[in-house]
Residue, then its C-alpha position, 0 to 999 in steps of 0.5 A: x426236271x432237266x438240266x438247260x442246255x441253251x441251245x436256243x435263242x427266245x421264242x417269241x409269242x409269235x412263234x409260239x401262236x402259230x404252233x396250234x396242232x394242225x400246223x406242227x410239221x410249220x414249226x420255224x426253228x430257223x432262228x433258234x436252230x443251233x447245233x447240238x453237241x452229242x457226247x461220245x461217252x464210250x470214246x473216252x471211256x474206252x481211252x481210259x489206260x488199264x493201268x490207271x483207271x484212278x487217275x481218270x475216274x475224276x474227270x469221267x465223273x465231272x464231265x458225265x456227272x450221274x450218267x458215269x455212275x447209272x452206266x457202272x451201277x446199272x448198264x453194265x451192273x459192276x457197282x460204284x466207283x466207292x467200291x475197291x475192286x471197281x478197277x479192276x472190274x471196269x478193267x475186265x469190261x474194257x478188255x473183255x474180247x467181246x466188248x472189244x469187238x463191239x467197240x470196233x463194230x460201233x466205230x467201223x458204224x459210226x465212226x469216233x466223231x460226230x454222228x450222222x444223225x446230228x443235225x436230225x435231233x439237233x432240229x428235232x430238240x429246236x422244235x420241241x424247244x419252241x413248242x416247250x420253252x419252259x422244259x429245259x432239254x437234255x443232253x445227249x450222249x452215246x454208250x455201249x450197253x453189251x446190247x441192253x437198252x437202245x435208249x436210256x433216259x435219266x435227269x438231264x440226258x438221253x443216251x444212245x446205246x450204239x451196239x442196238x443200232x448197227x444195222x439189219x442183219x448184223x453179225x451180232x445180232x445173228x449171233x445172238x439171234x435176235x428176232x428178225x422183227x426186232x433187227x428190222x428196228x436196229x440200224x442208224x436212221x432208227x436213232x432219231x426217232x427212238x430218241x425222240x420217242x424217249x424224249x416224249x415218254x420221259x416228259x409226257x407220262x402216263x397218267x391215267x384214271x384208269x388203266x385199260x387198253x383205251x387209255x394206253x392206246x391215246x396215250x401212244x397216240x399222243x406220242x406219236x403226235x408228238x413225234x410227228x411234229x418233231x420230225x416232219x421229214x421223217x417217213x411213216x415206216x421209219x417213225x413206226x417201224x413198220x414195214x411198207x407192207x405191214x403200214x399198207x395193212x393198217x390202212x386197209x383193215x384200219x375199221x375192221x380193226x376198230x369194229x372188232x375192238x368195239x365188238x368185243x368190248x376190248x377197248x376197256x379191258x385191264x387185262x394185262x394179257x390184252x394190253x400187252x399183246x395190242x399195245x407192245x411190240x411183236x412180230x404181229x399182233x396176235x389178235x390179227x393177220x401175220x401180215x399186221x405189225x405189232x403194237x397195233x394198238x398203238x397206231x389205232x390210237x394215233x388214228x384217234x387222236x389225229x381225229x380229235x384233232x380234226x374235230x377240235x382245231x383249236x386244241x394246241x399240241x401242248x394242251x394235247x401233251x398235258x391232257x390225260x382225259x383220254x376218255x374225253x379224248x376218244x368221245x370229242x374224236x368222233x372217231x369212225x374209220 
């Protein structure tokens, strides 16, 4: 699916025997570890002289390769370059005062070279790389989206759309007032993970027999699994993108969470309205306190599926990635908080 980047060396069979679920945060990436080269898209993009946008179309176009087209058709929406007005159009993006402004916030963030985060997706891409050695990983690049997406996902790349991540409180998104539980998730170190989560939904979709709040819940819970096992180091707060505060409530109200999922009979519910207040994220989960998190579907089916793993210790992490029975998940979890 993705274009190789050889980042890595061979993976033995030894290597590979010793990442069984219960030893994913002991995978050895130290002799395929290898720094990653991320692409500062909007550095060269903002290079581009106004006056000759021509004369650098060709070269952004062989050194980004479809990225060049989805960010004009579909990031920033000013159409193909087959177009005769395109100049003219990417040219009013690239002076735009507010693009400007953006550019200038996102260097005085991250500066114009290398990101701080590197050498975190650098050994997060190694891990996935020996856990996964017949997906070819993909390439990794940077953008500015006008505050869209934070990740996109396309064949062969992930992209980090900059301006989502310049900090709490941002001026920006004061601005703009976006909501405070979303800011909370908008600074530098959220990178890694949100890239590791898009890297794990892009390759592990979901796939359901039927689709109902269990099923989503396992799903998400597998992915957090995932992502896990990719950065080990990484705090639960800044995996879930919860507070302190709102992870402690989980703990502590984690099975009357679940009891009151069972009393009700939600757990198989297709309602989208259901799903989507369980599973998507928010200031809180409405069902519950104002002090819960949003998503807390989320976490109850990362609780699942760390108890299927407890309770079947030869289920390696990738048999796990690729098993969308999450019905057979749940009943062999025994599951009970």
């Amino acid at each position: 699916m993705f274009k190789t980047i050889r980042i890595l060396t061979l993976i033995s069979t030894f290597a590979l025997l010793l990442n069984c679920c219960n030893n994913v945060n002991k995978i050895d990436i130290s002799e395929t570890y290898k720094p990653i080269d991320i692409q500062r898209f909007e550095q060269d993009l903002f290079a581009i002289p106004v006056d000759s946008i021509w004369d650098y179309v060709p070269q952004m176009e062989e050194k980004y390769g479809n990225f060049f087209d989805l960010f004009n058709q579909q990031i920033i929406r000013i159409g193909g370059t087959n177009q005769l007005n395109y100049d003219k159009k990417l040219a009013s993006f690239l002076t735009d005062p507010d693009i400007q402004g953006t550019l200038s916030e996102v260097n005085k963030t991250f500066g114009t070279q290398e990101l701080k985060c590197k050498k975190e997706l650098s050994e997060a891409w190694a891990r996935f790389a020996v856990l996964f050695p017949e997906i070819a990983l993909p390439k990794i690049m940077t953008h500015i989206s006008g505050f869209n997406q934070s990740i996109v996902v396309d064949s062969g790349l992930v992209s980090i759309s900059l301006d989502k991540y310049l900090g709490i409180n941002h001026k920006y998104y004061q601005m703009l007032r976006t909501p405070m539980y979303m800011q909370y998730n908008m600074h530098p170190q959220k990178i890694a993970s949100d890239a590791v989560s898009a890297l794990a939904i892009t390759e592990f979709g979901y796939q359901p027999e039927t689709d109902n709040l269990m099923s989503q819940m396992i799903y998400y819970g597998k992915i957090h699994i995932l992502a896990d096992a990719l950065l080990p180091g990484s705090p639960d707060t800044l995996k879930w993108g919860y507070t302190p505060a709102q992870l402690e409530w989980c703990k502590k109200n984690e099975r009357e969470i679940w009891l009151s999922l069972v009393d009700k009979n939600a757990l198989f519910s297709t309602s989208a309205k259901e799903i989507n207040r369980m599973i998507h994220p928010a200031p809180f989960t409405a069902a519950y306190s104002r002090k819960s998190p949003g998503g807390l579907g989320q976490w109850i089916g990362y609780q699942i599926v760390k108890s299927y793993l407890k309770h079947n210790k030869s289920v390696t992490l990738q048999e796990l990635m690729r098993d969308n029975d999450y019905q057979k998940i749940l009943n062999t979890s025994y599951y009970r908080p």
